[in-house]
PDB file of N, H, CA, C and O in Angstrom:
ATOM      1  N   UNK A   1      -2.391-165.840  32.063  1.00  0.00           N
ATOM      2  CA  UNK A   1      -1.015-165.392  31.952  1.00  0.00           C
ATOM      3  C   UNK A   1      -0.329-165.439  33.317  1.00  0.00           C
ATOM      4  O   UNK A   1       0.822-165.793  33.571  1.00  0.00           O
ATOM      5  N   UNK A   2      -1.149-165.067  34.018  1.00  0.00           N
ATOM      6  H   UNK A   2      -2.084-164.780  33.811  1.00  0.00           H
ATOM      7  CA  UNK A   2      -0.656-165.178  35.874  1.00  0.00           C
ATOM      8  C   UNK A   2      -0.327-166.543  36.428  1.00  0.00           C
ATOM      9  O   UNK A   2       0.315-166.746  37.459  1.00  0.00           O
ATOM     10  N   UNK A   3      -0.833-167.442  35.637  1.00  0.00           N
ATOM     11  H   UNK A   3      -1.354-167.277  34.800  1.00  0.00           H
ATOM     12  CA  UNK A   3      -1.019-168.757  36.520  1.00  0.00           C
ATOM     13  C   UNK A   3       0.456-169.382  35.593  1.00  0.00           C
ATOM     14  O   UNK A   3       1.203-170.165  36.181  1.00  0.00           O
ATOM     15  N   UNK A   4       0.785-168.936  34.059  1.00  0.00           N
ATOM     16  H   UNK A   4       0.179-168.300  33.582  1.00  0.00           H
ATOM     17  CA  UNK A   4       2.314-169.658  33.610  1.00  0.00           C
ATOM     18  C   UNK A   4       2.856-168.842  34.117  1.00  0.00           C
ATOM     19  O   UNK A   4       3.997-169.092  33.729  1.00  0.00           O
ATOM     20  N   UNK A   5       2.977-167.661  34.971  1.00  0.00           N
ATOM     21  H   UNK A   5       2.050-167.458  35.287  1.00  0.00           H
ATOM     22  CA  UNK A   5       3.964-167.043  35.612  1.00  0.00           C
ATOM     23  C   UNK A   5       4.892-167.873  36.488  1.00  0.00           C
ATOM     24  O   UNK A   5       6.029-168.346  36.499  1.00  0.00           O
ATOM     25  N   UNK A   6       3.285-167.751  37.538  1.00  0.00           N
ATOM     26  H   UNK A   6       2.362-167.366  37.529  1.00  0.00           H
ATOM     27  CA  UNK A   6       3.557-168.545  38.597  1.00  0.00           C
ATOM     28  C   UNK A   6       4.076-170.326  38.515  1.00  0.00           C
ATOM     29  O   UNK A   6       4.486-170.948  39.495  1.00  0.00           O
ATOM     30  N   UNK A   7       3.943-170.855  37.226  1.00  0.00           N
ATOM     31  H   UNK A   7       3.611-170.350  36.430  1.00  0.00           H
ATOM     32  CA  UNK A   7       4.498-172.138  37.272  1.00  0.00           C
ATOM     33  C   UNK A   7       5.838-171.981  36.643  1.00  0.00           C
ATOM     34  O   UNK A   7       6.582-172.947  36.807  1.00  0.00           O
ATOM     35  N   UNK A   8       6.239-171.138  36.067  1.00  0.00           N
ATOM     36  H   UNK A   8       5.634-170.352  35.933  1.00  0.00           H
ATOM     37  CA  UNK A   8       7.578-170.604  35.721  1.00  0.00           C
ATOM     38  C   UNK A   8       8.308-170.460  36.596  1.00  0.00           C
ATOM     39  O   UNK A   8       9.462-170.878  36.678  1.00  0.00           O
ATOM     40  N   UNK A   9       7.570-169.703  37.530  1.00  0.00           N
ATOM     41  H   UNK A   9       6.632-169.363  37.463  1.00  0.00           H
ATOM     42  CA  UNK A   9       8.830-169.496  38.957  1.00  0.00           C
ATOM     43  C   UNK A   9       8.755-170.417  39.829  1.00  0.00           C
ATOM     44  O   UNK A   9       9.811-170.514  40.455  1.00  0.00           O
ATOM     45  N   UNK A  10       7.807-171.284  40.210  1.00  0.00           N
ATOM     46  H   UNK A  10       6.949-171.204  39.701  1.00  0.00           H
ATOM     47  CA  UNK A  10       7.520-172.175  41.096  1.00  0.00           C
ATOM     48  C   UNK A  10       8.552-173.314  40.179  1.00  0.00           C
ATOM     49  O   UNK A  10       8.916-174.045  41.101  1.00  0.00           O
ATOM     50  N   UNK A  11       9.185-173.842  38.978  1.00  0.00           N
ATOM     51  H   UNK A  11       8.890-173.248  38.229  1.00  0.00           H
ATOM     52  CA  UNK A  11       9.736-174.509  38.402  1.00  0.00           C
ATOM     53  C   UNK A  11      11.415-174.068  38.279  1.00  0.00           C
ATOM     54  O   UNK A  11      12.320-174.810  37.899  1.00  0.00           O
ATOM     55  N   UNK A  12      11.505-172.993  38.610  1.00  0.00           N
ATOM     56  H   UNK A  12      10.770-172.390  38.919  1.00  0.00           H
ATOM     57  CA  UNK A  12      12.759-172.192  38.732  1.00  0.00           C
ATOM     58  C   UNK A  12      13.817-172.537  40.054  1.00  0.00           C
ATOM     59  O   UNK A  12      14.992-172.757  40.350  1.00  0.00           O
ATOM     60  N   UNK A  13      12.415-172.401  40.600  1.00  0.00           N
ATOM     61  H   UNK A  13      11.461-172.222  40.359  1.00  0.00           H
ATOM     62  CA  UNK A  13      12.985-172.438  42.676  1.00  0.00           C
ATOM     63  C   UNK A  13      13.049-173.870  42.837  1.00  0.00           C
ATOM     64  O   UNK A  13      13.775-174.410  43.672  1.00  0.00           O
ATOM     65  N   UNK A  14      12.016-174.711  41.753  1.00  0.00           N
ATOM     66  H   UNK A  14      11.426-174.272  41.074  1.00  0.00           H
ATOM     67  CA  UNK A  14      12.947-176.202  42.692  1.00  0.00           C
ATOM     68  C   UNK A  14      14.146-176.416  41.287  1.00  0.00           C
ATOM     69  O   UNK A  14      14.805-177.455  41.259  1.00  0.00           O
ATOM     70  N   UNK A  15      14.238-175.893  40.745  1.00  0.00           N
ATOM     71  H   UNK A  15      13.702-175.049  40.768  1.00  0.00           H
ATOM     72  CA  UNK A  15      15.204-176.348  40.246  1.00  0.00           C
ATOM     73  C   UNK A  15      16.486-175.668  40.984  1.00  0.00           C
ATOM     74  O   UNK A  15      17.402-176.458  41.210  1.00  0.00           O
ATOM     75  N   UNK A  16      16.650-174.573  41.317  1.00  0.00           N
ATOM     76  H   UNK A  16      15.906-173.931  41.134  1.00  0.00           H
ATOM     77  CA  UNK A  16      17.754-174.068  41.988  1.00  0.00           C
ATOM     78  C   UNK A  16      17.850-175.046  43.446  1.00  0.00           C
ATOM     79  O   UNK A  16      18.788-175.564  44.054  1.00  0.00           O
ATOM     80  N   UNK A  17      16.396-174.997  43.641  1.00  0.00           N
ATOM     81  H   UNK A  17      15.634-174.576  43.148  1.00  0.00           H
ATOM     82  CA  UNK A  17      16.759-175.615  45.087  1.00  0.00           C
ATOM     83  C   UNK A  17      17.531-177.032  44.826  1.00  0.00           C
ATOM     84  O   UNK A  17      18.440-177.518  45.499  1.00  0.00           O
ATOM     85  N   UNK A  18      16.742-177.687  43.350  1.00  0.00           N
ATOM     86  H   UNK A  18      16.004-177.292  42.803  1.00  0.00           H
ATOM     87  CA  UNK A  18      17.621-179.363  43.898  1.00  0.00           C
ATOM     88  C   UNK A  18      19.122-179.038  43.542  1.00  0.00           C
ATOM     89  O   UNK A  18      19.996-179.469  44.294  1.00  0.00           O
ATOM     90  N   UNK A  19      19.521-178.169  42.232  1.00  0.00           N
ATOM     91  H   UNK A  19      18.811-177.819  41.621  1.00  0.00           H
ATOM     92  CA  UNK A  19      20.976-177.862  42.417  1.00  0.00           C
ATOM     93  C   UNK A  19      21.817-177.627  43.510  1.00  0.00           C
ATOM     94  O   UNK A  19      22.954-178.094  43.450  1.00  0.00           O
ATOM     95  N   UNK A  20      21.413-176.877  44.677  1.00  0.00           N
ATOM     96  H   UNK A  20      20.489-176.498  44.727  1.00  0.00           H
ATOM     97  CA  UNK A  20      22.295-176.705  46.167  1.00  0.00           C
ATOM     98  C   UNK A  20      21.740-177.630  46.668  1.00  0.00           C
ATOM     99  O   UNK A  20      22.460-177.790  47.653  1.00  0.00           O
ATOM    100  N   UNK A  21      20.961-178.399  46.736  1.00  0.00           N
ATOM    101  H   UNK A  21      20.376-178.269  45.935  1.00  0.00           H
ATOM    102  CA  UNK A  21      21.110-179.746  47.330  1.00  0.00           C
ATOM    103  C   UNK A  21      22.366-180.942  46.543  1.00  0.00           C
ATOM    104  O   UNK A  21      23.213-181.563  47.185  1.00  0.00           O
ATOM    105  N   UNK A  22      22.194-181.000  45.253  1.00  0.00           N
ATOM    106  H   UNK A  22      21.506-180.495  44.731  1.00  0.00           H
ATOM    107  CA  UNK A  22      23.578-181.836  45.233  1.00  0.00           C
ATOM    108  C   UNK A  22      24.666-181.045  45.249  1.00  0.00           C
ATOM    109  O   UNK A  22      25.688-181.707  45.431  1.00  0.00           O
ATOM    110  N   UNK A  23      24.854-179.863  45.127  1.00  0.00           N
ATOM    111  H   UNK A  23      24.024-179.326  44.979  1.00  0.00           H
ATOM    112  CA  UNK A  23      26.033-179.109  45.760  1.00  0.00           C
ATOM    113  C   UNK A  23      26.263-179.823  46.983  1.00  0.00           C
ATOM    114  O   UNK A  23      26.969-180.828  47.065  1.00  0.00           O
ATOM    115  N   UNK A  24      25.594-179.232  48.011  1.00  0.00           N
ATOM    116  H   UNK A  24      25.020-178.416  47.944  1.00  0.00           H
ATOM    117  CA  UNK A  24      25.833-179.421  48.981  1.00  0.00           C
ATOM    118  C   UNK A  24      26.373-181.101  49.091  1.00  0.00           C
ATOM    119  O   UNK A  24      27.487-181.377  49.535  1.00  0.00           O
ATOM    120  N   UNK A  25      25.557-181.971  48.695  1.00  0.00           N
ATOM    121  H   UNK A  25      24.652-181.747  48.335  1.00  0.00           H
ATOM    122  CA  UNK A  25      25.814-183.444  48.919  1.00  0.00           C
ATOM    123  C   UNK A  25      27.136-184.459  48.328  1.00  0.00           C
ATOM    124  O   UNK A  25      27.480-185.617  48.561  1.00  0.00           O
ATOM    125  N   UNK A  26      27.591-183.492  47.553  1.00  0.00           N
ATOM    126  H   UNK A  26      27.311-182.551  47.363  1.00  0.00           H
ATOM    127  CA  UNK A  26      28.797-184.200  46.629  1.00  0.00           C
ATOM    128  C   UNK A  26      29.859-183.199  47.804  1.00  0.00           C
ATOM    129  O   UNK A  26      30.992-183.678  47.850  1.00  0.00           O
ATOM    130  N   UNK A  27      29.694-182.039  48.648  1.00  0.00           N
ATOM    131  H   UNK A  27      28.774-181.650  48.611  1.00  0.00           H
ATOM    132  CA  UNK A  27      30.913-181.852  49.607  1.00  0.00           C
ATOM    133  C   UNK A  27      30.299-182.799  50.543  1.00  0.00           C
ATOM    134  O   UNK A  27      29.243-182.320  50.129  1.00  0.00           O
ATOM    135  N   UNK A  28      30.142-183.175  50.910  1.00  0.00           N
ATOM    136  H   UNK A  28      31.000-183.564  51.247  1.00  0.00           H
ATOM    137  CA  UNK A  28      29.720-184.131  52.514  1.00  0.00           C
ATOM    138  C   UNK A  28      30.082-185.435  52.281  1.00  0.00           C
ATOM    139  O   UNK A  28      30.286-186.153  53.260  1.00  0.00           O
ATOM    140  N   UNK A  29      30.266-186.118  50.569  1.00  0.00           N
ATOM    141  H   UNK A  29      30.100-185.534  49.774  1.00  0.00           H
ATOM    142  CA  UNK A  29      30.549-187.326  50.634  1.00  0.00           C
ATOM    143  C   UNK A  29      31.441-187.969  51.413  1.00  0.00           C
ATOM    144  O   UNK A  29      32.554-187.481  51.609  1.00  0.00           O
ATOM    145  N   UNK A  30      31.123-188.958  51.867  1.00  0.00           N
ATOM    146  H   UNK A  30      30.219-189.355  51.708  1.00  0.00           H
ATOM    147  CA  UNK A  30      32.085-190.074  52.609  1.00  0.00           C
ATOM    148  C   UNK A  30      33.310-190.676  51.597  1.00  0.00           C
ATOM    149  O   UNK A  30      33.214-190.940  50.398  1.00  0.00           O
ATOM    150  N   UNK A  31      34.655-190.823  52.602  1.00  0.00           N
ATOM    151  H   UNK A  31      34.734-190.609  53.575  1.00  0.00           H
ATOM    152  CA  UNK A  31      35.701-191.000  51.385  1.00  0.00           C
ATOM    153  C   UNK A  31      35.633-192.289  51.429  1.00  0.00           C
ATOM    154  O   UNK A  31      34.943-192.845  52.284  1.00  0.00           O
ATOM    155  N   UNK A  32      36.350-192.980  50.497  1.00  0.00           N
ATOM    156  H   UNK A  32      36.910-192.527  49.802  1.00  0.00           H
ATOM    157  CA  UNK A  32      36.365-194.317  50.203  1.00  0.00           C
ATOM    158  C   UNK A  32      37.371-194.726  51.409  1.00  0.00           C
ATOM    159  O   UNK A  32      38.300-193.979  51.717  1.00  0.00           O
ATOM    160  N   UNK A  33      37.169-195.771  51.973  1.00  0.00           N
ATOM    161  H   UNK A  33      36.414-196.378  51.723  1.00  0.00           H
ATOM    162  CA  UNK A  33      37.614-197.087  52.998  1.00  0.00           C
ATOM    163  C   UNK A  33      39.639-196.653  52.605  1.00  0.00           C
ATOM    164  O   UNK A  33      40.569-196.197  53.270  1.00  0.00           O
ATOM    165  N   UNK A  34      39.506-196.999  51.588  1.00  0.00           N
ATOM    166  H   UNK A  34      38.751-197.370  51.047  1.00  0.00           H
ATOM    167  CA  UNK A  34      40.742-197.121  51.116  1.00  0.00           C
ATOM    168  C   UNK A  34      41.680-195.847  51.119  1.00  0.00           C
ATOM    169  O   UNK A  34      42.902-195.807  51.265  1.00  0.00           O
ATOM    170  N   UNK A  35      40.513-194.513  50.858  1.00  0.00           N
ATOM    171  H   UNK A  35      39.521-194.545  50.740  1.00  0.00           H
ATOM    172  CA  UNK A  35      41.889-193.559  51.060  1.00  0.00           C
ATOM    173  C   UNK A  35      41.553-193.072  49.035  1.00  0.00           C
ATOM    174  O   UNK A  35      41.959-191.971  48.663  1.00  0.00           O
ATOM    175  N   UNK A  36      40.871-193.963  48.056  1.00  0.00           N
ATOM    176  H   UNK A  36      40.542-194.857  48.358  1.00  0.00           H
ATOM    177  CA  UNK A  36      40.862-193.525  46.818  1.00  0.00           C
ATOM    178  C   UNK A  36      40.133-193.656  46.327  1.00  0.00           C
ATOM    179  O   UNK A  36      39.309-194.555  46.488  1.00  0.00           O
ATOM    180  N   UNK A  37      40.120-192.537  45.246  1.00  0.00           N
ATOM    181  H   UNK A  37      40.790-191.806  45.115  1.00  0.00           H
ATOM    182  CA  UNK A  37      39.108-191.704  44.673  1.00  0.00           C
ATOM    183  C   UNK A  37      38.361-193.290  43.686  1.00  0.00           C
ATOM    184  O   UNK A  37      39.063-194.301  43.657  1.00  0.00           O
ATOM    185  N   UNK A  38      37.344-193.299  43.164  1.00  0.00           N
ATOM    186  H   UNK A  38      36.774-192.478  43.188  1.00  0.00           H
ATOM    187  CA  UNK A  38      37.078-193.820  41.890  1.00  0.00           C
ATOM    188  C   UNK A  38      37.458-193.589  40.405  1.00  0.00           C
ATOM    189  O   UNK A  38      37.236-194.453  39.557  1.00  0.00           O
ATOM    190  N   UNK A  39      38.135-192.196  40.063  1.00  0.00           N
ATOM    191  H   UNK A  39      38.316-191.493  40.752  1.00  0.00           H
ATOM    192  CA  UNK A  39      38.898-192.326  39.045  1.00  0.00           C
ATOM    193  C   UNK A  39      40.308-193.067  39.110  1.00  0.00           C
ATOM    194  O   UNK A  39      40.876-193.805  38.305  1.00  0.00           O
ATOM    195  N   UNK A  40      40.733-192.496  40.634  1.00  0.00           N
ATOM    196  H   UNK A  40      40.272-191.897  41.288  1.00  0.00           H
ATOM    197  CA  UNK A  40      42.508-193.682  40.815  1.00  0.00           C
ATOM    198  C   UNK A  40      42.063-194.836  40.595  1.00  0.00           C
ATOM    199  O   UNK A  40      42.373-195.171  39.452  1.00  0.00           O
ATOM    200  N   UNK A  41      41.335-195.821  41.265  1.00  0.00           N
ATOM    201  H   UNK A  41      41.083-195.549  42.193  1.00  0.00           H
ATOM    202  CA  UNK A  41      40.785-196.488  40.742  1.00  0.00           C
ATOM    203  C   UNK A  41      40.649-197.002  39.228  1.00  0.00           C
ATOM    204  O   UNK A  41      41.370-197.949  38.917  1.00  0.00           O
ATOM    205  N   UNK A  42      40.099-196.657  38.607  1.00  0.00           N
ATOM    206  H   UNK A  42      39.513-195.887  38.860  1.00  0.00           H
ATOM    207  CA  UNK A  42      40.201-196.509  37.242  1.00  0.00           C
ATOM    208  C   UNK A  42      41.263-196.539  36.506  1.00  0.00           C
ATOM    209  O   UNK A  42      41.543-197.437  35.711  1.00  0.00           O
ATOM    210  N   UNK A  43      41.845-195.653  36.712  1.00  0.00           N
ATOM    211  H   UNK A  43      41.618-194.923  37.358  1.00  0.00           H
ATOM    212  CA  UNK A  43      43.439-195.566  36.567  1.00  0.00           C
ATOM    213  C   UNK A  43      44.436-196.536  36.501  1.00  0.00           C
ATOM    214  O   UNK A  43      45.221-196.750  35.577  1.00  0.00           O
ATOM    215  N   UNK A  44      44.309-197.196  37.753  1.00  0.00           N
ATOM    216  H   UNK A  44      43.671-197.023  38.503  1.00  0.00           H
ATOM    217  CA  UNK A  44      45.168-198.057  38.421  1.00  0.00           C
ATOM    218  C   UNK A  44      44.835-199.396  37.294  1.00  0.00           C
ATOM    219  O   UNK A  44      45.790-199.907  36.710  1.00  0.00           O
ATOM    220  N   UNK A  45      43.564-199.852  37.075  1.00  0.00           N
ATOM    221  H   UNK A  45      42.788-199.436  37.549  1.00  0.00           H
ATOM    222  CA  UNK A  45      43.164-200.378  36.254  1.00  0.00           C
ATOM    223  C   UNK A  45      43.782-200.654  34.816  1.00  0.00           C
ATOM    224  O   UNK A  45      44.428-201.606  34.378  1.00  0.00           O
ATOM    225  N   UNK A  46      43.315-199.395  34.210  1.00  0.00           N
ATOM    226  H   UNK A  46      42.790-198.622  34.566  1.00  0.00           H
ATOM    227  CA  UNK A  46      44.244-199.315  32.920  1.00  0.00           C
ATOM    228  C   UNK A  46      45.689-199.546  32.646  1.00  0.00           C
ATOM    229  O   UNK A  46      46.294-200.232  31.823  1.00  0.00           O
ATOM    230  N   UNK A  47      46.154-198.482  33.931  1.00  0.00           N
ATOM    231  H   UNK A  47      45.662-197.925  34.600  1.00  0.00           H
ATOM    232  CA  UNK A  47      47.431-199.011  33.626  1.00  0.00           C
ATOM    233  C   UNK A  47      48.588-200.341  34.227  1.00  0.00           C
ATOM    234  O   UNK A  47      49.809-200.470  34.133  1.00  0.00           O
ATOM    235  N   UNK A  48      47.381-201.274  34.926  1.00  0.00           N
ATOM    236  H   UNK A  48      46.389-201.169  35.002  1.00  0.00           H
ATOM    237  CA  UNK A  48      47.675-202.631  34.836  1.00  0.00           C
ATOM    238  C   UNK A  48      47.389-203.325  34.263  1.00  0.00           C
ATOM    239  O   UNK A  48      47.744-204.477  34.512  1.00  0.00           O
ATOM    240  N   UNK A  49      46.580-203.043  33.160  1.00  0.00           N
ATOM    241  H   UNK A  49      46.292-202.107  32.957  1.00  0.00           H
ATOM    242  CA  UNK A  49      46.710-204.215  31.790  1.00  0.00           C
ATOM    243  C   UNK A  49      46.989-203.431  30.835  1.00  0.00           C
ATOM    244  O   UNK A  49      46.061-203.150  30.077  1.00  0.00           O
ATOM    245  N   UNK A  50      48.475-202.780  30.549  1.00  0.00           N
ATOM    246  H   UNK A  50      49.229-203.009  31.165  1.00  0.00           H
ATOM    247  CA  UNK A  50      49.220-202.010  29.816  1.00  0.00           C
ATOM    248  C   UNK A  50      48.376-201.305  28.359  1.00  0.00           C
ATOM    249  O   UNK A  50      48.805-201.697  27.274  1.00  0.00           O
ATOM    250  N   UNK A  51      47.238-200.319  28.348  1.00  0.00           N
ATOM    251  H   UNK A  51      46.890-200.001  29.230  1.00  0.00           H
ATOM    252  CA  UNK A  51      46.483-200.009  27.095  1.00  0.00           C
ATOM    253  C   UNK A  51      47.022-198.560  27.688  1.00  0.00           C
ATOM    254  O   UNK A  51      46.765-197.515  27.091  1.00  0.00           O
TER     255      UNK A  51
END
């Protein structure tokens, strides 16, 4: 019973841990060259072939 404890919590902590790691990594991203996002992008797209 001690030992699924311990893999319960040992499965807990990296999961929190990898969550504040891509926290952290999606604020630090580098912006695009251009100045825009990948949804403008997208965007810009659609609404140049009029759908």
């Amino acid at each position: 019973m001690c030992g699924a404890i311990a893999a319960d919590v040992g499965v807990s902590l990296l999961v929190v841990a990898n969550a504040l790691r891509l926290l952290r990594a999606t604020s630090e991203a580098p912006t695009p060259k251009d100045g825009k996002r990948v949804g403008d992008r997208m965007a810009e797209g659609v609404l140049a072939h009029g759908h």
